[in-house]
N, C-alpha and C positions, 0 to 999 in steps of 0.2 A: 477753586472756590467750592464750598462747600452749598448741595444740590438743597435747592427752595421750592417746597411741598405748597403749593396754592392753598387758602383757605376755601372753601364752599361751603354751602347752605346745603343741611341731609334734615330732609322730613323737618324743617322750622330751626335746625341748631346748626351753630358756624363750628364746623371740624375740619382740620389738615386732610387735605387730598388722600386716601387712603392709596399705598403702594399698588401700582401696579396700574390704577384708575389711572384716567388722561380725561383732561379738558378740551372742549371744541367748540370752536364760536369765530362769532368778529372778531378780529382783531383790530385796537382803536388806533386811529390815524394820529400819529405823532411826528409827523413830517408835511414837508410841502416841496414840492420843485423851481426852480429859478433858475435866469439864468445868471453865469458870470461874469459879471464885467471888472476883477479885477485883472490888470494888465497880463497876469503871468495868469498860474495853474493855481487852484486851492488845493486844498487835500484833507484824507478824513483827518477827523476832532476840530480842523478849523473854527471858530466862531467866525459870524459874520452876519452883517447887517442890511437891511433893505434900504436901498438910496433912492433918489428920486427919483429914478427910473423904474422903477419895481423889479430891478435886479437886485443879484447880492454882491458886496465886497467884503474886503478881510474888516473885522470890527477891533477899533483900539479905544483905550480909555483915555483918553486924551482932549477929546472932544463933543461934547451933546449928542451931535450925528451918529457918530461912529460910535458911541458908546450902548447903542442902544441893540443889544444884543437877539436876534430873529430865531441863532440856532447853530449846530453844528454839521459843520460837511460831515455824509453820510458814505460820502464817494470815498474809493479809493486814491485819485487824483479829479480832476476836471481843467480840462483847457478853458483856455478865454474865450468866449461865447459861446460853451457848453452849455449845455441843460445839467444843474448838479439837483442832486436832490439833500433835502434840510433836515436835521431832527430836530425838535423844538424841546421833545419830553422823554422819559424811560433812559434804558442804558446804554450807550456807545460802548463799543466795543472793538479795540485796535491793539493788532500785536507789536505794535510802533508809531510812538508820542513826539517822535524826537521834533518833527515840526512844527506842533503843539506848545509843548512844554523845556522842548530842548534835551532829553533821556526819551530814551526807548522807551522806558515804563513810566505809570504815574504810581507815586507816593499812594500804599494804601492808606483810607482812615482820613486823607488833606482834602483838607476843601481850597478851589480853582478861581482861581477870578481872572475876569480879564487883564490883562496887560497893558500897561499906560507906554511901555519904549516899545515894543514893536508887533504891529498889524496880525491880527491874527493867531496870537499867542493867549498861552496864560499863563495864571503863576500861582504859587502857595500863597506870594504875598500881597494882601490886600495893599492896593495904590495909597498912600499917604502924603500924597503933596498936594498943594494949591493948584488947583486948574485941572487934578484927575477927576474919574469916576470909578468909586467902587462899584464894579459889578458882581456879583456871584453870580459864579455860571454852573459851578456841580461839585461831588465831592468821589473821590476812589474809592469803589467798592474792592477794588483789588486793586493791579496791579497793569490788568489790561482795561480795566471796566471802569466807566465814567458814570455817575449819574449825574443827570443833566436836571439841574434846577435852578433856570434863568431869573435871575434877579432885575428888579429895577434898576438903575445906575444911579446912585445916591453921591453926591460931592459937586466940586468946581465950583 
């Protein structure tokens, strides 16, 4: 992927990061921690939703509940009653989708949505039946790189 020069503010004017210069600061909190309470293990790029317990499980578009998308495992794996921690915003980044998406890699340029047949997936293609919910969750900046931009769940 080809390297992204930050804009800044010099003396009142927005100019490209000049080479060589670096930024330093807060960095903005685009995550949260939960635990897991679905039965098995999540894993990164999972989506997943907050239940009534204010833990998380896998999120599917199939239902109200479950469609309502909190964020992405950030973990490499998480066991059942781990602590995982969530990303909600910015870019995911995995050198392997396959439990995602089902391929190693994601489709650069496609945009992601939840998955209506199974828990914790996503897909290129937006749900189209009676009783789903479209959600968009992100689009590939590459090929490892997800950006994550969770949508309302619109349908059923």
């Amino acid at each position: 992927m080809a390297e992204r020069k930050p804009m800044v503010l010099v003396d009142g004017v927005l100019k490209r990061l000049p080479s060589g210069d670096t930024v330093s600061g807060a960095t903005a909190d685009v995550g949260f921690s939960a635990t897991n309470s679905n039965t098995g293990s999540i894993t990164i790029g999972q989506p997943v939703y907050v239940d009534g317990a204010g833990t998380v499980d896998l999120a599917q578009a199939n239902a109200s509940g479950t469609a309502k998308v909190a964020g992405l495992v950030k973990d490499a794996t998480v066991a059942n009653g781990a602590s995982a921690n969530i990303q909600h915003s910015g870019v995911l980044t995995s050198a392997d989708w396959t439990s995602v998406v089902g391929s190693t890699t994601l489709t650069a340029g496609s945009r992601y949505y939840l998955d209506a047949s199974t828990a914790g997936q996503l897909t290129a293609t937006a749900p189209d039946t009676t009783g789903q919910f479209v959600v968009g969750v992100g689009m590939a900046l590459s090929t490892t790189e997800l950006l994550i931009e969770i949508e309302r769940p619109i349908g059923a």
